[in-house]
N, C-alpha and C positions, 0 to 999 in steps of 0.2 A: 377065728376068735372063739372065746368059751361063750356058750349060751348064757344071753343074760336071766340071771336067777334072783330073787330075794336077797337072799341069804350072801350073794357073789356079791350084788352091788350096795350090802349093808356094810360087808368087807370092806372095800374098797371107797369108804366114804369115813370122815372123823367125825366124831360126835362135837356138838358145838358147846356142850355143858362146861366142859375144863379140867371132864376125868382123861383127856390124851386119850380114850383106846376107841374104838370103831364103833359104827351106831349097831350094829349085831353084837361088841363085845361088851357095850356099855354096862355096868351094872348096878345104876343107880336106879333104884322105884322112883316110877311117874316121873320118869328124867325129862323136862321140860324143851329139850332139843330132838333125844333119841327118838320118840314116841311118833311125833309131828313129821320126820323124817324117813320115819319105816312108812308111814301115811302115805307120804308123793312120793315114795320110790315103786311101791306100789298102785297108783295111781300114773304114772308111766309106765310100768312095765304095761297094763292096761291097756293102755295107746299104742300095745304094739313096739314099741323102740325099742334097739338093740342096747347092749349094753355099754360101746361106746357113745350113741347117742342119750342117753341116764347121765353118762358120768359128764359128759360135756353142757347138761340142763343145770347141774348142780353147780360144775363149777362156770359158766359162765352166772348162772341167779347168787350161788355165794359166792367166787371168788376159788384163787386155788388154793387156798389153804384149808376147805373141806376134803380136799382126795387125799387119801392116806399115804400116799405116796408119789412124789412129785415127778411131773410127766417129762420125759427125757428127749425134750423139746425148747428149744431158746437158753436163757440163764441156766433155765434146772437143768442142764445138762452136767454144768458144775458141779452142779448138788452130788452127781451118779460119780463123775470122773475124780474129782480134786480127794477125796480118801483114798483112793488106790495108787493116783503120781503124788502124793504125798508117801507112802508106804514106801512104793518103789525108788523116790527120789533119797527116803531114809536108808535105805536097805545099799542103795550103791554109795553113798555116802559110808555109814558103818564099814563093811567090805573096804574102800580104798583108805579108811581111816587105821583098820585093822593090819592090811597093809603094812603099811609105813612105820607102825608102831610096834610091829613083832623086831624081835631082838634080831640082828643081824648073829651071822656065825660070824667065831673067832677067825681071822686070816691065819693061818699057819706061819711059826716063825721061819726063817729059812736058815738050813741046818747049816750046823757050824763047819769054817772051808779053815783050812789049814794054810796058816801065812803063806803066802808067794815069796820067793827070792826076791828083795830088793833090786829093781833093775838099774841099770847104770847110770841114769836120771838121777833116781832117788837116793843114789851112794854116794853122788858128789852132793847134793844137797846137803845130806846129812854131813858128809867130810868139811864142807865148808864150815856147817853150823856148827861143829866141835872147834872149827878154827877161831873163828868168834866168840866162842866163849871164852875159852883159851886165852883169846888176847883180852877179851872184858874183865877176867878174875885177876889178870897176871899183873 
């Protein structure tokens, strides 16, 4: 693990004021969260504790919504996975939608064949059917 430092575990912590950025990136004057915070992170490192043990004082005394970034442990794990199988579940989606939706090609007509002889079937059909008309006009 990285040596815990000042400056690492100011990173790694949100300011509780309401400007969103990190109690090292804070940058409001006499910011009434950031100041008091740099104070006991400093007063721990003091005490010797590693930088997991800092970050786990903070968030068991505030809660996890002090760590700047949510630890990829129980629900939060959601927090890390559910943006990228949402990407990927879009991404295979788009792809087979694309698919389906591209133009097929034209089938080819089939080239034209040159009448067959009338087979002997189809001679007396046809001889018959002139007989019938033959006798329906007459």
């Amino acid at each position: 693990m990285s040596e815990a430092t000042q400056t690492g575990i100011e990173e790694a912590l949100t300011c509780q004021c309401g400007c969103g950025l990190t109690v090292h990136s804070c940058n409001h004057l006499q910011c009434p969260s950031a100041i008091p915070l740099k104070a006991e992170i400093a007063s721990q490192l003091a005490l010797g504790k590693t930088r997991p043990e800092v970050l786990a004082y903070f968030a068991d005394t505030y809660g996890e919504k002090i760590l700047s970034a949510p630890t990829t442990t129980g629900f939060n794990l959601v927090a890390w996975v559910m943006p990228f199988l949402a990407v990927l579940v879009a991404a295979i989606a788009i792809v087979a939608f694309a698919r389906r939706w591209r133009p097929r090609p034209p089938v080819p007509a089939a080239p034209p064949t040159a009448p067959d002889a009338p087979s002997d079937a189809e001679a007396l059909r046809r001889a018959r059917l002139r007989a019938e008309l033959d006798r329906f006009e007459g």
